[in-house]
C-alpha positions in Angstrom: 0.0 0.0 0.0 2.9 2.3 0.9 4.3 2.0 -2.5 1.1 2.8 -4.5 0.4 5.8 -2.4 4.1 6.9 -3.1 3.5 6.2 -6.8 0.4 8.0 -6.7 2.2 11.2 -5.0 4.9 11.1 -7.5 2.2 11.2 -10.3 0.4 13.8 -8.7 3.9 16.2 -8.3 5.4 15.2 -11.7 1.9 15.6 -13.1 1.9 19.3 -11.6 5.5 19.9 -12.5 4.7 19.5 -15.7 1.2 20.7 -15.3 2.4 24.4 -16.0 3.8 23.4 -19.5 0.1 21.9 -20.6 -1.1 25.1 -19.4 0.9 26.7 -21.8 0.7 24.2 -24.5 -3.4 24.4 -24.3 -3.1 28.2 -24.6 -1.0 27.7 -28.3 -2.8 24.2 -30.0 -6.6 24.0 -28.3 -7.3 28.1 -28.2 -5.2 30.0 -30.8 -5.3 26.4 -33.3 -1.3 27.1 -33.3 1.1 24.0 -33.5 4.3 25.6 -31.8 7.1 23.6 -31.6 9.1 26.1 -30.4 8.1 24.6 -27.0 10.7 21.9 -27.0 13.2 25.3 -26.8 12.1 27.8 -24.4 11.5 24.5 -21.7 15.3 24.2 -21.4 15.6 27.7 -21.4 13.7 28.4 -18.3 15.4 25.8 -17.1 18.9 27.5 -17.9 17.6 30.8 -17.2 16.6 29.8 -13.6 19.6 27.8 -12.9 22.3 30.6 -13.9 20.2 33.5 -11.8 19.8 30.5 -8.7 23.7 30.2 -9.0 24.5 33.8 -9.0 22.5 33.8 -5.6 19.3 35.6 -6.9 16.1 34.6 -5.0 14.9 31.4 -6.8 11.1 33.0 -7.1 12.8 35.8 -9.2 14.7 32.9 -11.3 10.9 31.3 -11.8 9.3 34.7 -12.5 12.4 35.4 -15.1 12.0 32.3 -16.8 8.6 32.7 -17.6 10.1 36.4 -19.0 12.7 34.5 -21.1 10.1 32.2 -22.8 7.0 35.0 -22.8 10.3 36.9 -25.8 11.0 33.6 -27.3 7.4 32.7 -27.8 6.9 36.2 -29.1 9.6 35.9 -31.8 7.5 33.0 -32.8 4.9 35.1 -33.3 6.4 37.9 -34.8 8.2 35.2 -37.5 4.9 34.2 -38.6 2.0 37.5 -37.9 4.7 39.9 -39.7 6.5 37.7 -41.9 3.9 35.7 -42.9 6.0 32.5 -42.2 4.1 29.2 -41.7 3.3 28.6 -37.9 4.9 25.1 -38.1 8.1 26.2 -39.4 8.2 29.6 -37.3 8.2 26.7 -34.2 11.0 25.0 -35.9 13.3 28.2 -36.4 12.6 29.3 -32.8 13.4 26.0 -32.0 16.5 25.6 -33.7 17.7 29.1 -32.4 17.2 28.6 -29.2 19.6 25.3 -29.3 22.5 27.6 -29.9 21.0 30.2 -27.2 20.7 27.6 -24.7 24.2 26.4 -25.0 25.9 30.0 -24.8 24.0 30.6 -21.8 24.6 27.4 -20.5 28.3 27.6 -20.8 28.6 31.9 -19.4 26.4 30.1 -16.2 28.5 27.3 -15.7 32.3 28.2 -17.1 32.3 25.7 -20.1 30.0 23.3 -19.2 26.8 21.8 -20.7 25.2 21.0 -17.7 25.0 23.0 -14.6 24.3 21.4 -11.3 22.6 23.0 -8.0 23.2 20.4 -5.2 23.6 22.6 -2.2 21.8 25.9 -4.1 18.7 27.6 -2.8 15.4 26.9 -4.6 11.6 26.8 -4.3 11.8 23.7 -2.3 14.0 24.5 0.5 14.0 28.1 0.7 10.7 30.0 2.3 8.0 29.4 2.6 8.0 25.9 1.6 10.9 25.3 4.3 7.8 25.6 6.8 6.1 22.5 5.1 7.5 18.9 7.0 9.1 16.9 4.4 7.7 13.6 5.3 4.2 13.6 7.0 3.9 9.2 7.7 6.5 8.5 5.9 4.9 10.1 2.6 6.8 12.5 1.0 4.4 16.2 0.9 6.9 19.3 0.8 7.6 19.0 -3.1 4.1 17.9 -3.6 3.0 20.9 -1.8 5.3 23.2 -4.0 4.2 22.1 -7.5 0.7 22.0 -6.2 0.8 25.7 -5.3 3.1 26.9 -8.4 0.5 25.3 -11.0 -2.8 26.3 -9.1 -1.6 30.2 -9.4 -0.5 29.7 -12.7 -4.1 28.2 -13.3 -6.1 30.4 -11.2 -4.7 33.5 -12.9 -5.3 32.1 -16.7 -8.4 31.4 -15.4 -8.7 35.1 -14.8 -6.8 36.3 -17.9 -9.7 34.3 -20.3 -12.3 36.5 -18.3 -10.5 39.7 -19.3 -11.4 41.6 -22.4 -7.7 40.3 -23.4 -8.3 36.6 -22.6 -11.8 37.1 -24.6 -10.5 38.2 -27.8 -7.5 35.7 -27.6 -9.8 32.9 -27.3 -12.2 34.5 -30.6 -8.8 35.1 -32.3 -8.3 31.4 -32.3 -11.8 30.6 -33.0 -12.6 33.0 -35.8 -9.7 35.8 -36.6 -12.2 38.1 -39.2 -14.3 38.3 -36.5 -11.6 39.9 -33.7 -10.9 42.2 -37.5 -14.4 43.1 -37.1 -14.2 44.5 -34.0 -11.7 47.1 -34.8 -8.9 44.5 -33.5 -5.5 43.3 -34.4 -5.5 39.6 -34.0 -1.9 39.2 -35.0 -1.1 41.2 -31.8 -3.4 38.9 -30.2 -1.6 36.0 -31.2 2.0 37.3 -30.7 0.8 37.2 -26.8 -1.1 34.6 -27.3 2.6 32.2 -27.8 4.4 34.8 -25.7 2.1 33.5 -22.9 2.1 29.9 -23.9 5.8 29.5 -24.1 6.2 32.0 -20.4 4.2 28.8 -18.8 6.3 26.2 -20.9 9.8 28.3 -19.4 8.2 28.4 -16.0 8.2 24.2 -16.3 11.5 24.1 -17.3 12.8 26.6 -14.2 10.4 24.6 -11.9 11.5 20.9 -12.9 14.9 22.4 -13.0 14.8 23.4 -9.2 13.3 20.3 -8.5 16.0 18.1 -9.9 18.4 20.6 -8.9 19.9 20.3 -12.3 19.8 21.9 -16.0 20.4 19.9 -18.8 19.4 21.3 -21.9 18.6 17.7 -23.5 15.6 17.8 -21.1 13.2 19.7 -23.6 12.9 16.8 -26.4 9.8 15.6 -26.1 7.8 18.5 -24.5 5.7 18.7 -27.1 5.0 15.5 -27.3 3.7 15.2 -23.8 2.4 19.0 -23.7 -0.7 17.9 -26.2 -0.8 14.0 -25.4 -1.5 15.7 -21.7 -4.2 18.1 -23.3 -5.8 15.9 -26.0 -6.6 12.9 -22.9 -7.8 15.7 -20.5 -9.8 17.5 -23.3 -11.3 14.4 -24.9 -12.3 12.7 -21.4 -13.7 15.2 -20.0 -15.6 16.8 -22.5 -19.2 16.3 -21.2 -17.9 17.0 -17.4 -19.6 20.9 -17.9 -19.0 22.1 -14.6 -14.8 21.5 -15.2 -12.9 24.7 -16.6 -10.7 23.7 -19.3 -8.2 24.5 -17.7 -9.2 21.8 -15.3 -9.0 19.4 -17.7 -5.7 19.8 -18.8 -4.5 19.6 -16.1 -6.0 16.8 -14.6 -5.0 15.0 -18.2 -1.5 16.1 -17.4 -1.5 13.9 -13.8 -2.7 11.0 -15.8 -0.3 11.3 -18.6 2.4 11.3 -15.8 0.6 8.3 -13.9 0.8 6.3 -16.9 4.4 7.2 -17.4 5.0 6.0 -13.6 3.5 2.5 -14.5 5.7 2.2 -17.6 8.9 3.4 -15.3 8.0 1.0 -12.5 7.8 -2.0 -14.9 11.3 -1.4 -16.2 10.5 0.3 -19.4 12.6 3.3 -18.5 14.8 2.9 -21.6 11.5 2.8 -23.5 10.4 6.2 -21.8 9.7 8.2 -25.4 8.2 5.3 -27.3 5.7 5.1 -24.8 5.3 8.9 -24.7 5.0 8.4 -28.7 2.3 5.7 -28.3 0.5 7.6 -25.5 0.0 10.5 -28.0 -1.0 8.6 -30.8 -3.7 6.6 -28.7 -4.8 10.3 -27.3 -5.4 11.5 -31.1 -7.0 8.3 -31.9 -9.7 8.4 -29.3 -10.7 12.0 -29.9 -10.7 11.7 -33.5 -13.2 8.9 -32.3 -15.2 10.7 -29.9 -15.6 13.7 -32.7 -17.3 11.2 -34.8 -19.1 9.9 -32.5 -20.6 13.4 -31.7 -20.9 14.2 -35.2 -22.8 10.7 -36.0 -24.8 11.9 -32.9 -25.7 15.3 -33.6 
C-alpha cells in the first residue's frame, strides 16, 4: 500500500510539474489552433535561465518569474516570425526552436564556465527556501513538501489564466483562435493577439523548465525533447475525457489529463520500461489523437 500511495504522490507532483507546461501548450494548440514547436526550446531555457540567476544567488522566485520572461520573448519571436512575416506557424516553431539550441548552449556555458550542464546540489530553490521550508518533508513517511510546492506553483498559474480568459484580453485571444475576421471586425488586431497569445504559452512552458529544474536541482538542456510531445498528449486525454464533465474549466481538464499522462508514465517506469520512456510517450499520443478523432465522430454521428 505504501508503494502505490508513493507512486500516486509522484504522479500527482510530476503531473503538476509539468502541469504548467500543458497550461501553456493548451493556450497555443486547443485556443489559438497554433502547433508551436518552439516549446521543445524555451523548456530548457527556463530551465537554464533559472539555474544561472539561482547560481549567482538571486532569489529562486525571481529565477521562476524570469524564466517565464525568457520564454514570454521567445514565444513572441515565434509570433512575430509568422504574424509579420507571414511564415508558416509550423516552421516559425522550428526556427525558434533551432535558435534557441544555440541560445541555450551559450548561456549554459557563461552560467557554468564551459560546461553543458549545470548542477545546483547545495543551491537555494523553491523547495528548500521559504515558505516551503515551513512545510514537513515527510508527514507518515509520505513525502508532501515537493508535492506541496508544485501544487501551489500550477494552481496560481491556473487560477490566474483562469482570470486572464475572463478579461477583455483573454476574450479576444480565445475569438482570435476561434474566428480571426471576427476579432478584424471588431476594430482588432488579432496578430497582436496572437504574438501574446505564444508569448504567454511558451512563459508557462519556461516556468516548467525553471520549476523541474529546481526540483531536480539540475539543468540539462537535452531535457526539452519531447515536451511537445507530452504537452498535447496531456491536453488531448484531458480534453477528450472530459468533454461532457460541464461544470470542469478547461483548464481543469488539462491539467488533470497532465496527472494522468504522468501516472501512466510511472507505471511504464515501474515496470522497467525506462529505456522505453519516449516510445511510450509516442504511443501515448498517438492513442490520445486516436480516441478524440473517435469521440468527434461519435458526436458528429450523434448530432
Amino acid at each position: 500500500m505504501e508503494v502505490v500511495i508513493n507512486s500516486i504522490i509522484n504522479a500527482v507532483q510530476t503531473g503538476a510539474m509539468y502541469g504548467v507546461l500543458v497550461l501553456g501548450v493548451y493556450i497555443t494548440y486547443s485556443i489559438l489552433d497554433f502547433p508551436d514547436l518552439s516549446v521543445d526550446g524555451t523548456v530548457p531555457l527556463g530551465g537554464v535561465i533559472s539555474a544561472m540567476l539561482i547560481l549567482k544567488g538571486y532569489n529562486p522566485w525571481l529565477a521562476l518569474l524570469a524564466a517565464f520572461a525568457a520564454g514570454a520573448l521567445a514565444g513572441s519571436v515565434t509570433g512575430l516570425l509568422h504574424v509579420k512575416l507571414k511564415i508558416r506557424p509550423l516552421l516559425c516553431g522550428i526556427l525558434v526552436m533551432t535558435a534557441l539550441l544555440s541560445v541555450n548552449l551559450m548561456l549554459m556555458k557563461a552560467a557554468t564556465g564551459g560546461m553543458s550542464i549545470a548542477s545546483l546540489p547545495d543551491e537555494k530553490t523553491l523547495f528548500n527556501t521559504l515558505p516551503a521550508s515551513l512545510i514537513p518533508d515527510e508527514v507518515a513517511g509520505f513525502r508532501i513538501q515537493q508535492l506541496i510546492v508544485c501544487l501551489v506553483v500550477v494552481l496560481v498559474c491556473k487560477f490566474l489564466m483562469d482570470w486572464f480568459f475572463s478579461t477583455k484580453s483573454g476574450m479576444l485571444l480565445r475569438a482570435t483562435g476561434s474566428n480571426d475576421q471576427y476579432v478584424t471586425m471588431l476594430a482588432r488586431n488579432p496578430g497582436t493577439t496572437k504574438i501574446l497569445g505564444l508569448a504567454l504559452g511558451n512563459g508557462f512552458a519556461a516556468m516548467a523548465g525553471a520549476l523541474i529544474t529546481q526540483q531536480k536541482h539540475t539543468a540539462d538542456l537535452q531535457f526539452g525533447t519531447g515536451m511537445v510531445v507530452l504537452g498535447l498528449a496531456s491536453v488531448i486525454i484531458g480534453v477528450s475525457l472530459f468533454r461532457k464533465v460541464r461544470f470542469l474549466r478547461s483548464t481543469t481538464k488539462v491539467l488533470i489529463g497532465s496527472v494522468l499522462y504522468q501516472a501512466v508514465m510511472t507505471v511504464a517506469t515501474s515496470l522497467g520500461a525506462s529505456d522505453q520512456l519516449k516510445l511510450i510517450m509516442a504511443a501515448i499520443f498517438v492513442v490520445a489523437l486516436v480516441c478524440n478523432n473517435l469521440m468527434d465522430k461519435g458526436r458528429m454521428a450523434h448530432d
